[in-house]
C-alpha positions in Angstrom: 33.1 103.2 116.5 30.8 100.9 118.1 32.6 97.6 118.4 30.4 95.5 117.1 30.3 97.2 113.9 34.3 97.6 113.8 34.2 94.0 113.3 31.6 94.4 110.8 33.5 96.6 108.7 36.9 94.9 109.0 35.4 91.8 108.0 34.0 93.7 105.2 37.5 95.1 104.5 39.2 92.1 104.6 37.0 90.4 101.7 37.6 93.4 99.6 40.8 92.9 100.0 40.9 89.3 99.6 38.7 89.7 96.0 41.2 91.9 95.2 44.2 89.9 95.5 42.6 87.1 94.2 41.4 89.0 90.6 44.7 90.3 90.4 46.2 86.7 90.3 44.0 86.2 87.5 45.4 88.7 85.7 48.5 87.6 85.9 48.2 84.1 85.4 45.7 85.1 81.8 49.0 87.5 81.1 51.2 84.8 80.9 48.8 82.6 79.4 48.1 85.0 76.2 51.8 86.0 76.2 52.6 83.4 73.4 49.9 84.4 71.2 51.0 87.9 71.2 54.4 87.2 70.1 52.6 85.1 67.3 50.2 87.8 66.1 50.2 88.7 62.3 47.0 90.6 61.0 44.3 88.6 62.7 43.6 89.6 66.3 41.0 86.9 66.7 43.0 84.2 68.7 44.1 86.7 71.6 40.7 88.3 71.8 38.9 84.9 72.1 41.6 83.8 75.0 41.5 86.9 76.6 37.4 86.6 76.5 37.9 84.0 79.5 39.1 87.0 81.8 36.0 89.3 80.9 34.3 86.7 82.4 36.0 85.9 85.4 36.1 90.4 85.8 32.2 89.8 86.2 32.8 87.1 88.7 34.7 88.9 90.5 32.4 92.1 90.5 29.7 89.2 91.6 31.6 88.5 94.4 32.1 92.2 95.9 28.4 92.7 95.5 27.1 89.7 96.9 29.4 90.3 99.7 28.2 93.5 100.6 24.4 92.4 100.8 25.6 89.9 103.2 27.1 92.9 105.4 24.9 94.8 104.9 22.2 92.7 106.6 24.5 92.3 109.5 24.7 95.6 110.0 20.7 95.8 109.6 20.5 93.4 113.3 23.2 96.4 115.1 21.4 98.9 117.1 21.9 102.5 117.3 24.1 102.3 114.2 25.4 106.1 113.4 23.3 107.9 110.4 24.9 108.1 107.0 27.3 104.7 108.2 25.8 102.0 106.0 25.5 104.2 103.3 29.0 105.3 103.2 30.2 101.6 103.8 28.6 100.7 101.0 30.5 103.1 99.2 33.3 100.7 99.4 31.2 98.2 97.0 31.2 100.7 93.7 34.5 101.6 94.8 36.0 98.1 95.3 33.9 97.2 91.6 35.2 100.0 89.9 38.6 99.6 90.8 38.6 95.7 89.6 37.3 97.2 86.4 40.2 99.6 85.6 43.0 96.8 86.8 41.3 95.1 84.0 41.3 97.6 81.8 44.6 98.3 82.4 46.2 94.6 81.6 43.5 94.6 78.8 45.0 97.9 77.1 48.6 97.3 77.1 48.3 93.3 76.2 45.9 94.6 73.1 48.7 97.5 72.2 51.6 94.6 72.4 49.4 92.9 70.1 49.0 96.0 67.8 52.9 97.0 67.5 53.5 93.2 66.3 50.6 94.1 63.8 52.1 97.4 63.1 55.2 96.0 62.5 54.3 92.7 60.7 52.0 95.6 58.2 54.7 97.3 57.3 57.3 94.7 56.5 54.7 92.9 54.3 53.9 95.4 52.6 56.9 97.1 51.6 57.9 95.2 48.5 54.5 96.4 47.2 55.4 100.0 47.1 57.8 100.0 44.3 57.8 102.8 42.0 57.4 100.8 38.2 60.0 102.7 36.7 62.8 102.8 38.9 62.0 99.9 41.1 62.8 102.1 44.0 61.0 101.7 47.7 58.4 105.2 47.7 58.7 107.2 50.5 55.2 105.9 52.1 57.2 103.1 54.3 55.9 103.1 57.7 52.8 105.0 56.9 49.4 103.8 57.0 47.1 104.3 54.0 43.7 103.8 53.4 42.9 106.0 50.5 44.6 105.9 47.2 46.8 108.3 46.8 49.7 110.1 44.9 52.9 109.7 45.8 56.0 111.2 43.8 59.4 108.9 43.8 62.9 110.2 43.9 63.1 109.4 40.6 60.7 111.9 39.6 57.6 110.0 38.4 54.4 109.8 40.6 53.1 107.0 41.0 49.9 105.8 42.0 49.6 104.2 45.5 46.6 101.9 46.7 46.3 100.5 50.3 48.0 97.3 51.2 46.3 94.7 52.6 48.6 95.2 56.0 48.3 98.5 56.4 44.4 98.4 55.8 44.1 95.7 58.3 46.3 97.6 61.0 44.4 101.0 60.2 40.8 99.3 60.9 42.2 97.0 63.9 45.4 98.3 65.9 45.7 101.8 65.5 42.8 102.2 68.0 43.9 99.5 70.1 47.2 101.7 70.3 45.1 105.3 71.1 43.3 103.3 73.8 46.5 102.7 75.6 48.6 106.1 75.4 45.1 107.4 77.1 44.5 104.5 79.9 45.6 107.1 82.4 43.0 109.9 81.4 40.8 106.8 81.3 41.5 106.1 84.9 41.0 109.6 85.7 38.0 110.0 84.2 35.6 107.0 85.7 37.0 107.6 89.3 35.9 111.4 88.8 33.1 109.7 87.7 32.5 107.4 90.4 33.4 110.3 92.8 30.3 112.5 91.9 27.9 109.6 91.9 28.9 108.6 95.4 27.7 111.8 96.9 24.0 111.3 98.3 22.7 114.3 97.4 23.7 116.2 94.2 24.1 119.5 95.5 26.8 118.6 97.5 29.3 117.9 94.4 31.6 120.2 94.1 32.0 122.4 90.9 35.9 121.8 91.3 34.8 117.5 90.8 32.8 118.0 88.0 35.2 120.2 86.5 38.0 117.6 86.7 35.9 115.0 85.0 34.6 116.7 82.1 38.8 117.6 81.4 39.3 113.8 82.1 36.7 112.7 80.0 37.9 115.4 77.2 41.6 114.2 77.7 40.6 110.2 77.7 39.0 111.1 73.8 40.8 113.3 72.9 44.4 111.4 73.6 42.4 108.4 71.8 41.2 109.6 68.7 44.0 112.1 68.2 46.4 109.2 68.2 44.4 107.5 66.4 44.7 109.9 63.4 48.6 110.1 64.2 48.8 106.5 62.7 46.2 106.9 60.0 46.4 110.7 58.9 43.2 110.1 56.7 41.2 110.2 60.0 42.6 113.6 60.9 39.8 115.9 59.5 37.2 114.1 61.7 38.9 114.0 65.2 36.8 117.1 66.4 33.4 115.5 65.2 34.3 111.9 67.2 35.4 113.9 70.3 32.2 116.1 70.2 30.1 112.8 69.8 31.5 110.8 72.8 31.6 114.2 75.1 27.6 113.5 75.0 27.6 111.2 77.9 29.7 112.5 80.2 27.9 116.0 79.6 24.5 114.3 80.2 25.5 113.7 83.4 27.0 116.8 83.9 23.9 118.7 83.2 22.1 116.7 86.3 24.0 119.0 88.4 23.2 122.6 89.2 26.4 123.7 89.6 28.0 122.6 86.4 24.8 124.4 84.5 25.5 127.7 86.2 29.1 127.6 85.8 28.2 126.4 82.1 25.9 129.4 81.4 28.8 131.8 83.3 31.0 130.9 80.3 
């Protein structure tokens, strides 16, 4: 490599690097800051959400940074002569890769602290709302402990007698706030999978050059990532079982919209 543009590029490195290290301080630092709040959590979310806000902001910063960064090398590289065809293009690569990669490290802290959050909600749900599922004969706990429910429904006690059983306010609050939060982090890594497939295809110049094999692996990453979501969902709130299919179907849409950009994946398509 021309050595004029190796210092280039391991100055370019370096502040990659350095953005890197310096986000994932953040991180850590808005970890230990929120850590408190999710010990505290009851059925309200609100508090940690609005603390944790401060480290969406500081992700775009961050991304800010990287990209600024790159037009700055990038016009250094513009005053190099004879630089090699294709260089620039793939160095600048590094920029969506470098972006992307901040995104999922905050993803990833941003998934588990909201599922810590959601198994002290879970857990906070069902010990509230215990006492309220007595049967009015016996006085016995019914068997529904532990499970959410947001229909009415009919539950028969050991007594005999069924009884009549209408959502708790715990248990509603959990099934419309943390059940999701919950999904979302059993599938962070067919999340992962899926945007650096992702992120892989869209860094090839010209489409044709993708291979099949890529594409292939994200639309099963992207089918995993919903599928892990929504079917975990339903594992916590049963009612949302029948329509699992339908929600997978509906968020397949994207990444098949891209998909269909590509001659490849439409031949292959049509060969199934």
């Amino acid at each position: 490599m021309h050595a004029q543009l190796q210092v280039i590029v391991s100055r370019w490195d370096g502040l990659i690097a350095l953005i890197r290290q310096q986000f994932e301080q953040v991180l850590y630092e808005a970890w230990g800051a929120v850590a408190p709040l999710v010990a505290d959590i009851d059925l309200d979310l609100t508090p940690l959400t609005r603390a944790w806000g401060a480290v969406d902001h500081q992700l775009r910063m961050h991304v800010d940074r990287v990209s600024d960064g790159w037009d700055r090398i990038s016009d250094e590289f513009s005053d190099v002569d004879h630089v090699p065809d294709g260089f620039v293009y793939r160095e600048g690569c590094k920029r969506d890769a470098a972006n992307r990669e901040l995104e999922l490290r905050h993803t990833q802290f941003t998934r588990t602290i909201m599922a810590r959050a959601a198994e002290q909600m879970r857990t906070r749900a069902v010990s509230r709302d215990t006492a309220g599922h007595l049967c009015p004969h016996c006085r016995g706990i019914l068997a529904v402990c532990g499970t959410v429910i947001i229909q009415v429904r009919s539950v028969r006690c050991g007594c005999g007698v069924d009884v009549v059983v209408e959502p708790a306010d715990g248990w509603r609050t959990f099934a419309a706030n943390g059940a999701r939060l919950l999904a979302e982090k059993a599938a962070l890594p067919h999340y992962e999978a899926m945007l650096r497939a992702e992120l892989a295809i869209r860094q090839y110049r010209e489409r044709r050059d993708v291979p099949v094999e890529l594409l292939v692996a994200y639309e099963q990453a992207a089918r995993d990532h919903w599928t892990k979501v929504f079917e975990g969902e339903a594992s916590y709130v049963p009612e949302l079982r029948p329509h699992v299919q339908a929600k997978i179907a509906m968020h397949m849409k994207e990444p098949h919209r891209l998909l269909r950009n590509y001659w490849q994946w439409r031949q292959r398509a049509v060969a199934r």
